[in-house]
Phi, psi and omega in degrees: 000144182253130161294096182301118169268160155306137151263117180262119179271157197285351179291325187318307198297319196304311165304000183245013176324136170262122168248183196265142164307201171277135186037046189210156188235152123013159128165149181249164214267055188304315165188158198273150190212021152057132194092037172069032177228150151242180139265135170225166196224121187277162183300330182311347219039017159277169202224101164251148154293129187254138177258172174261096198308151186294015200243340162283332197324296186279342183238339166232106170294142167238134182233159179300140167082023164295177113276104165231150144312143187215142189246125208273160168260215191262343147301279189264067185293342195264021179216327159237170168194148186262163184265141195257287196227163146234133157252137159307168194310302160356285187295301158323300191279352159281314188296281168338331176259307172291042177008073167258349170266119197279287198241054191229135193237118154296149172246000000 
């Protein structure tokens, strides 16, 4: 059987923005650290280590110089956080002009 994807036009993808809650950041993709880990570096200006949780694991590649959300954890918050979200290039560069990204530079 074939799996119909969606077609999204880019105002539809704009309008479906995830922005972050209460306890949760920002943050770009700096480097792959293998086994389901990055390094990312948050809008807070700490550099954590990301894990990808399995329910993402398998359905969103993530690559350096994403945007993604990340939620930090409750223990070591100033060293890990799991990934939340990714946003497309798209998505990114919208947020950046409507200065929902602060202290963060997109490539």
């Amino acid at each position: 059987m074939e799996r119909r994807r969606e077609v999204f036009t880019e105002e539809e993808e704009i309008s479906r923005i995830r922005k972050p809650k209460q306890g949760e950041l920002l943050a770009i993709v700096e480097q792959m650290l293998g086994s389901d880990k990055l390094r990312i570096r948050c809008d807070d200006g700490k550099s954590r280590i990301g894990r990808i949780p399995g329910k993402l694991r398998k359905r969103v590649w993530i690559r350096i110089s994403d945007l993604v959300l990340v939620e930090p954890w409750k223990v070591m918050s100033d060293e890990r956080a799991d990934i939340v979200w990714r946003y497309t290039k798209t998505q990114a560069n919208w947020m950046q002009k409507n200065n929902l990204i602060k202290n963060l530079r997109i490539d």
